[in-house]
C-alpha positions as CSV (number, residue, x, y, z in Angstrom):
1,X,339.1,45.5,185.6
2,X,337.6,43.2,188.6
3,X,338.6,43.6,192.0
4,X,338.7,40.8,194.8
5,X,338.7,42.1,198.3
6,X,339.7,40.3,201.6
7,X,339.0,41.3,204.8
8,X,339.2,39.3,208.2
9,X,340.1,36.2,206.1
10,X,336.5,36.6,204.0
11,X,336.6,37.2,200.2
12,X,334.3,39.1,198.3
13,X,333.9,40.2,194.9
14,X,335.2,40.5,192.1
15,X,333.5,44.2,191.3
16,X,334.2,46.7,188.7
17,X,337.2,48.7,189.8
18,X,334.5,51.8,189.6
19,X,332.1,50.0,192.0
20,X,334.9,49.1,194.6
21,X,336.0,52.7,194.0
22,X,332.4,53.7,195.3
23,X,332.0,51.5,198.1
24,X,335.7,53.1,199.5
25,X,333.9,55.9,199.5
26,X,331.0,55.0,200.5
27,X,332.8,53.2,203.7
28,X,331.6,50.1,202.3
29,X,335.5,49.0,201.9
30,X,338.2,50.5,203.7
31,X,341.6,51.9,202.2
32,X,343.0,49.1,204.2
33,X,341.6,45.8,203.4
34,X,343.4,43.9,201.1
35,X,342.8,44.1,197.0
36,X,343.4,42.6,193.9
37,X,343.1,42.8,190.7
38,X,342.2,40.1,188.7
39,X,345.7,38.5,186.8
40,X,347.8,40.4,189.7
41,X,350.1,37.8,192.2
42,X,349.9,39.8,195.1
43,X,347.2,41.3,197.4
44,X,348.0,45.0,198.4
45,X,346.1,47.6,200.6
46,X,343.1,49.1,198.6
47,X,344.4,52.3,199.2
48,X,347.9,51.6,197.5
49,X,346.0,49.6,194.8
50,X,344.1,52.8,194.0
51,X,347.6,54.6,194.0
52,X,346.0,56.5,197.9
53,X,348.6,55.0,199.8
54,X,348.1,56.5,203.0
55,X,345.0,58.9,201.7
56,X,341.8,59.1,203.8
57,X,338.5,58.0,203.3
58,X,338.1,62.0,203.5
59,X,339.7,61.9,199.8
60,X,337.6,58.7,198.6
61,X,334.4,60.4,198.9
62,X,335.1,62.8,196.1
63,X,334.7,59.9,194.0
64,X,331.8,59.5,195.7
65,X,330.2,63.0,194.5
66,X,331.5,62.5,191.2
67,X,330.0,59.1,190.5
68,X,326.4,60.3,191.7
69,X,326.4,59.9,195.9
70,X,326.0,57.3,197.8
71,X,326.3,53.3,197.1
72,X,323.3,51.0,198.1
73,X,325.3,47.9,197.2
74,X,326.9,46.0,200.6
75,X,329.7,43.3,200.8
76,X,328.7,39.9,201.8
């Protein structure tokens, strides 16, 4: 699934939900910049479209460690 992400009025993407995933928790994105998926009508916080709601970055960077450490890849 492709995410777009919007932040300060810039798009950018669409990445792999797994990439966007990383770069949360990397600090690349942040659980409140606005997401969607691709075929979705609405833009939501990346944090509720990840189902974090009001989780920290703290939690993000578990997936982090589990996909392998830190992302290289920047927005813009």
């Amino acid at each position: 699934m492709q995410i777009h992400i919007s932040r300060n009025g810039q798009q950018y993407g669409p990445y792999p939900e797994e990439q966007a995933r990383q770069m949360l928790a990397a600090g690349q994105l942040l659980v409140n910049d606005h997401a969607m998926r691709e075929g979705d009508a609405q833009w939501l916080s990346l944090g509720q479209l990840f189902g974090g709601g009001g989780d920290t970055l703290e939690n993000y960077n578990r997936v982090a460690e589990t996909a392998g450490g830190v992302v290289t890849t920047k927005m813009g």
